[in-house]
C-alpha positions in Angstrom: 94.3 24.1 1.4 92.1 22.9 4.3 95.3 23.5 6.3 95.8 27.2 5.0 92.4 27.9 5.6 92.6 26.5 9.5 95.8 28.8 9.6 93.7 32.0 8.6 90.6 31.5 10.9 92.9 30.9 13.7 95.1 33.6 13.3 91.3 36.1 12.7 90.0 34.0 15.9 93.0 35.0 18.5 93.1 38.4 17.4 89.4 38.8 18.0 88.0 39.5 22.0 87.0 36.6 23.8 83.6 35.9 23.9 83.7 35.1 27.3 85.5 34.0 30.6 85.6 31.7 32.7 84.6 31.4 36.3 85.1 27.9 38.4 83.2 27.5 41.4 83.3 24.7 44.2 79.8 23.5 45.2 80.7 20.1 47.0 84.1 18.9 47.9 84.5 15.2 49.7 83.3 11.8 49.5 82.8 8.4 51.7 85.1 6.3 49.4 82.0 4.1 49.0 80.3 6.4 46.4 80.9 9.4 44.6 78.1 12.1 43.2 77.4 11.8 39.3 75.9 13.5 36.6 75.4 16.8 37.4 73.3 19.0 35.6 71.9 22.6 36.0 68.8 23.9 36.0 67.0 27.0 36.6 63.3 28.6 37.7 63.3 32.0 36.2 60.6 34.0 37.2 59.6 36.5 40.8 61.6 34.1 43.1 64.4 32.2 40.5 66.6 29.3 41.6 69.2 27.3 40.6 69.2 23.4 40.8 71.8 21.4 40.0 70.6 17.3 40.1 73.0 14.6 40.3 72.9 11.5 42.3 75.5 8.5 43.7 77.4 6.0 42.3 78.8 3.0 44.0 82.3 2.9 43.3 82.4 -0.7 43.2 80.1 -1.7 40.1 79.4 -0.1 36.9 76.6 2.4 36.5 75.0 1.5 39.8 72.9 4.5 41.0 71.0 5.6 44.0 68.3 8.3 43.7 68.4 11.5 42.5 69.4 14.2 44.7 70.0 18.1 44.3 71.7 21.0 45.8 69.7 24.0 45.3 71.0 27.8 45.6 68.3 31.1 46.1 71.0 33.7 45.5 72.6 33.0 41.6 75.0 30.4 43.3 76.8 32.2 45.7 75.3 29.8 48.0 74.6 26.4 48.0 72.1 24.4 50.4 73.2 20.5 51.7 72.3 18.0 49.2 68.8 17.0 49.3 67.7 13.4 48.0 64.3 12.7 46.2 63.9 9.3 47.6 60.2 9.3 48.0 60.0 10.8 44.1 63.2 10.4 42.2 63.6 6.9 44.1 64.0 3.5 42.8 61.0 0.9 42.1 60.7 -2.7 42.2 59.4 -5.8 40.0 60.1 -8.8 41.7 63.9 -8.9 41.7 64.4 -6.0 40.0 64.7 -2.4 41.1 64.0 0.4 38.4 65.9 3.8 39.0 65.8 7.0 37.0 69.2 8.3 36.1 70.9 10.0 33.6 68.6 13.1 34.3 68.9 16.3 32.7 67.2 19.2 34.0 65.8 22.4 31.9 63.5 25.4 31.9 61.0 25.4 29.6 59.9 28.6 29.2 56.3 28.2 27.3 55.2 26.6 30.4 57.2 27.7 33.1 58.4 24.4 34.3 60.8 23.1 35.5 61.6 19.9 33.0 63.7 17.0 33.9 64.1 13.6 31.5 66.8 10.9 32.0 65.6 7.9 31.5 65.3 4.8 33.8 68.3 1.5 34.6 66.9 -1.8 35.8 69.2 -3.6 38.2 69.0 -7.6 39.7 71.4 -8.4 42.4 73.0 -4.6 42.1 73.9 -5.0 38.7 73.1 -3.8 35.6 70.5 -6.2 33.4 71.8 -6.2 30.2 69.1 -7.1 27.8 66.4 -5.0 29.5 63.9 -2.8 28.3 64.4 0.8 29.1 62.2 3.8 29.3 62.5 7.8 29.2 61.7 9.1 32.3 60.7 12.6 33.5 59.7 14.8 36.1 58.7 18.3 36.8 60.3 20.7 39.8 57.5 22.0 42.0 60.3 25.1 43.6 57.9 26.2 46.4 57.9 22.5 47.7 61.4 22.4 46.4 59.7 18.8 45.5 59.9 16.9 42.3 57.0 14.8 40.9 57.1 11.2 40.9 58.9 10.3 38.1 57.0 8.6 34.9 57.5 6.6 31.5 57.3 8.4 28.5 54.8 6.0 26.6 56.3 5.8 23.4 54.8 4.1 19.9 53.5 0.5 19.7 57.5 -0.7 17.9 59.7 -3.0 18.7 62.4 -0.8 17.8 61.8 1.3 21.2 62.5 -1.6 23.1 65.3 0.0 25.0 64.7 3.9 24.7 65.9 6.2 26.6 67.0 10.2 26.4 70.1 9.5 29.3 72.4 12.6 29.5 70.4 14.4 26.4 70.4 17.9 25.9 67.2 18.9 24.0 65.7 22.2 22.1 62.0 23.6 23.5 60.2 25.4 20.5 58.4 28.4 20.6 54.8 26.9 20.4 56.4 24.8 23.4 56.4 21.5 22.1 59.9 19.6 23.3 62.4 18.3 20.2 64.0 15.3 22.7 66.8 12.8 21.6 66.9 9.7 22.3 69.2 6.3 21.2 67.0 3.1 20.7 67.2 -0.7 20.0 64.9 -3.7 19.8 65.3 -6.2 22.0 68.4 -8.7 21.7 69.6 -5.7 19.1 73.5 -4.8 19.3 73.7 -1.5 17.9 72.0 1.7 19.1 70.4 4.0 16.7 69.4 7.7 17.8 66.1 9.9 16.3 64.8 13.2 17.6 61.2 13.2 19.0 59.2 16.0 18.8 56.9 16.2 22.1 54.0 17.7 23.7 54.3 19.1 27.2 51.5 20.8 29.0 52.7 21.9 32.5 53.0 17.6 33.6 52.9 15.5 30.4 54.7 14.5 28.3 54.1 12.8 24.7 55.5 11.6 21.5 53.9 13.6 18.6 56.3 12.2 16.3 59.6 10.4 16.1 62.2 11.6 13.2 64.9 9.9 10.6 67.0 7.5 12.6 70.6 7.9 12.7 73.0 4.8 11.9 76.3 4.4 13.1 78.0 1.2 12.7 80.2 -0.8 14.5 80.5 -1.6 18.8 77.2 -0.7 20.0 76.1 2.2 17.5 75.5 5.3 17.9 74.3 6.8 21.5 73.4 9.7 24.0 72.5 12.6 21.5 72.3 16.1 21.7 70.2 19.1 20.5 71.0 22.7 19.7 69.8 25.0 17.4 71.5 28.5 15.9 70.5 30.3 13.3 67.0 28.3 12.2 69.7 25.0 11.9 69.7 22.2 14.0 72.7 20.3 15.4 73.0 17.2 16.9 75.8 15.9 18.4 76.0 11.9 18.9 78.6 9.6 20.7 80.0 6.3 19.3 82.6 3.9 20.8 85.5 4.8 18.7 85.0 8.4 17.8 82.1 11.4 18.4 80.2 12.4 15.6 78.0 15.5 14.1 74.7 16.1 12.0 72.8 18.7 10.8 68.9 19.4 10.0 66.6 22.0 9.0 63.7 21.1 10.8 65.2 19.2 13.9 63.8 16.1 13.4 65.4 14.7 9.5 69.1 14.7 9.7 71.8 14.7 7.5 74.3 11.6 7.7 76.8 12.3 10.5 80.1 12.6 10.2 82.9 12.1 12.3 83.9 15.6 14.5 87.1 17.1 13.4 88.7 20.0 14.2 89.0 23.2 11.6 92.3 21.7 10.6 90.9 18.6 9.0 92.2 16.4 12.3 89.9 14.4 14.2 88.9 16.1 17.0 90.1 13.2 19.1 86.6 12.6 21.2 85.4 8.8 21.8 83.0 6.9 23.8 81.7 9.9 25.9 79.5 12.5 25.3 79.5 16.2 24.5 77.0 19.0 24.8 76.4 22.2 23.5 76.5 26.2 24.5 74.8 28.2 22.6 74.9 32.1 22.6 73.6 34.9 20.1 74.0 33.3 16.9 76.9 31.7 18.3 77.2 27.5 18.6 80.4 25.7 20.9 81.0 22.3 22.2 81.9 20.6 25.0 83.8 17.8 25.5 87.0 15.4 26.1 89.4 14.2 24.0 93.0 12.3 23.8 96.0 14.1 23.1 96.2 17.0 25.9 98.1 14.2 28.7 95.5 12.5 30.1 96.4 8.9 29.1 95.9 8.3 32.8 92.4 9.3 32.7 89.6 6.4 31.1 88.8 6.9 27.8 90.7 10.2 28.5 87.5 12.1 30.1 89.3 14.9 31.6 90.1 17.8 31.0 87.1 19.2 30.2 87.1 21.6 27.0 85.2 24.2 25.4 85.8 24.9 21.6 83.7 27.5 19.1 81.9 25.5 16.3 82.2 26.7 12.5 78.8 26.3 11.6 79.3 25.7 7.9 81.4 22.3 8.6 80.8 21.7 11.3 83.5 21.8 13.1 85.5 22.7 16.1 87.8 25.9 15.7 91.2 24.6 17.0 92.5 28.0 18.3 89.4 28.6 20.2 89.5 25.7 22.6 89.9 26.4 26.3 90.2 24.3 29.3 86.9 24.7 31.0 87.4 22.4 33.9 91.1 21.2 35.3 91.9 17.8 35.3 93.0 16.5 38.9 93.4 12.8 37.9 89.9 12.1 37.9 87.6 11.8 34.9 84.8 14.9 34.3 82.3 13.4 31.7 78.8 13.1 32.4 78.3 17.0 32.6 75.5 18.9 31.7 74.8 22.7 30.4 72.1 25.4 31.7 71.1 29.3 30.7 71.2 31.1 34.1 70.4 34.6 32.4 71.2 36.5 29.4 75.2 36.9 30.2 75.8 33.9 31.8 75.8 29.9 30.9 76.6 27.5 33.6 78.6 24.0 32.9 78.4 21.4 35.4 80.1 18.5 36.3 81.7 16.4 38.9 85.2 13.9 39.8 84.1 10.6 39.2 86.4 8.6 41.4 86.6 5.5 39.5 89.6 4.5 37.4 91.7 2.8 34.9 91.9 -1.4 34.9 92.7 -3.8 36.3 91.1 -1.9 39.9 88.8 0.4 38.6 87.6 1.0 41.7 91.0 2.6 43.4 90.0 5.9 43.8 93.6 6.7 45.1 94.3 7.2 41.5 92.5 9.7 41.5 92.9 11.4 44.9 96.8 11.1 44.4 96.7 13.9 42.2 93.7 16.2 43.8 90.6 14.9 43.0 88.5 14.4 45.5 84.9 14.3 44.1 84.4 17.9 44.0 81.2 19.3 42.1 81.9 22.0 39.7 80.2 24.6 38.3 81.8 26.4 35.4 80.1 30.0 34.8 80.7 31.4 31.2 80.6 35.2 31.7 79.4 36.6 27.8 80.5 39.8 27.0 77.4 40.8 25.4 74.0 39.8 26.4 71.9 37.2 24.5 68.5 39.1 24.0 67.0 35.1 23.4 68.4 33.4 26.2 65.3 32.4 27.9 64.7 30.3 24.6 68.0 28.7 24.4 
């Protein structure tokens, strides 16, 4: 029945009009083969003189997770244009404690519209002797975009409750929801110190212009198993809440009425009853109208030659009531050229157009992750990509998505 049922929204889906299309843009082509850009993420300043900034920062290719500062490229015209890349040293720099240098990564950048500020959380990564410390605490950070300076603020701590179970907390690569009285619904993924497994909650936040501050923190999702559950994400459609959540061995879903008490999650699947095929890596949503999609990877679409199969990149519709992915409306939103696209990040440019971004990280499969001929055998070549979705009908509430 589930089947039959997959068979008849798929044949009503391709005979509807797309939604959308797809344009792929080239910001940044080009690297040093020392270190590649990472996490890139749009964001906008609407208003008399709008912008687009897209923050991202590099890797060195050989070591895991090992960031510089943040940097952006910045474009005046609607991103027809792009400036050099600029890097925050001075503001989105690292810090040092003794031996140990503290840099904010994982950043996320988004308007927030009760305000009209520019709002960027990550959250920090604490390194000895270039390498990650693995029992470390771990803090949300966050910073907000001054465009006329075309600064950002130094970046701070979110000071979170007196538990030990915030230990490690952090909202890296979350997408969150701003409400209408302006308060900030922000995942994060959590552990006490010497804990194994992640666990994930939503905090509902304050923000006045520069602070930020937990008003309260909501139900904690469980996932069991490798390190639990990890780098959430928000959306809401329709007065319901959605929250997307990544595990080691598969990607799963929950719902909520308020934002912040969730449902248990289940596993993602697509409309067919098969499991969407998404693991250790995140996804993020687009949102539109009353219309909810995902983004993400998965296995199956020949990419065994890309780790933990993190490229292409696709874009499916969501069926609310399951939820889950509508097979016959996946597209490919960004090629796969033999390097690995996940770390991306989503941003409302206007009312008929949603930007994806995202770039080649040029590390690669075992036993040398760190031959990036892999990847530039087959094209890639740590290009920075922006994909535009072009809507065919205007979203009257975009400036709240």
């Amino acid at each position: 029945m589930t089947r039959l049922l997959a068979l008849l929204s798929a044949c009503a889906y391709l005979g509807a009009a797309d939604p959308f299309r797809i344009e792929l843009q080239t910001v940044s082509t080009g690297f040093d083969k020392v270190t590649c850009w990472v996490h890139a993420r749009p964001g906008f300043v609407h208003g008399e003189e709008p912008a687009a900034v897209i923050t991202l920062q590099k890797l060195t290719l050989k070591g895991s997770d090992v960031f510089g500062p943040l940097a952006e490229f910045r474009s005046d015209d609607g991103g027809r244009t792009w400036g050099a890349p600029v890097v925050h040293e001075r503001t989105l720099g690292h810090r040092t404690e003794g031996d140990v240098r503290i840099t904010p990564c994982d950043f996320w950048p988004k308007w927030h519209a009760k305000t009209g500020r520019l709002l960027g959380t990550g959250h920090d990564a604490r390194y000895r002797n270039e390498k990650v410390i693995l029992n470390r605490p771990r803090t949300t950070v966050y910073s907000v975009y001054d465009p006329a300076s075309r600064t950002w603020a130094a970046w701070e701590s979110l000071q979170m409750p007196d538990e030990p179970r915030f230990y490690s907390a952090g909202a890296g690569c979350t997408q969150r929801v701003d409400l209408p009285d302006g308060d900030v619904l922000l995942p994060i993924y959590f552990a006490a110190k010497d804990e194994k497994e992640y666990r994930v909650c939503v905090l509902r936040c304050a923000f006045d212009g520069r602070k930020l501050t937990v008003r309260k923190a909501g139900s904690e999702i469980r996932i069991p198993g490798a390190r639990g559950a990890g780098e959430p994400s928000l959306a809401v459609v329709g007065g319901r809440y959605y929250l997307t959540v990544r595990h080691d061995l598969a990607a799963y879903v929950a719902v909520s009425d308020d934002g912040l008490d969730f449902s248990p999650p289940r596993r993602w699947t697509f409309d067919d009853g098969s499991d969407l095929g998404s693991y250790n890596t995140q996804a993020h949503w687009v949102t539109h109208r009353d219309r909810l999609f995902l983004v993400y990877t998965r296995r199956g679409a020949n990419n065994d030659h890309i780790p933990r199969h993190r490229a292409p990149l696709f874009i499916g519709e969501v069926d609310v009531a399951g939820p889950r992915v509508i097979r016959a409306s996946e597209r490919v939103l960004v090629p796969e050229r033999g390097a690995r696209l996940g770390n991306f990040g989503v941003g409302q440019a206007g009312p008929s157009e949603t930007w994806v971004s995202v770039t080649e990280w040029m590390q690669t499969t075992p036993p040398n992750p760190y031959d990036f001929t892999k990847c530039t055998a087959r094209g890639s070549d740590n290009a920075v990509f922006v994909a535009r979705l072009l809507w065919s009908e205007p979203d009257p509430h975009w400036l709240a998505r």
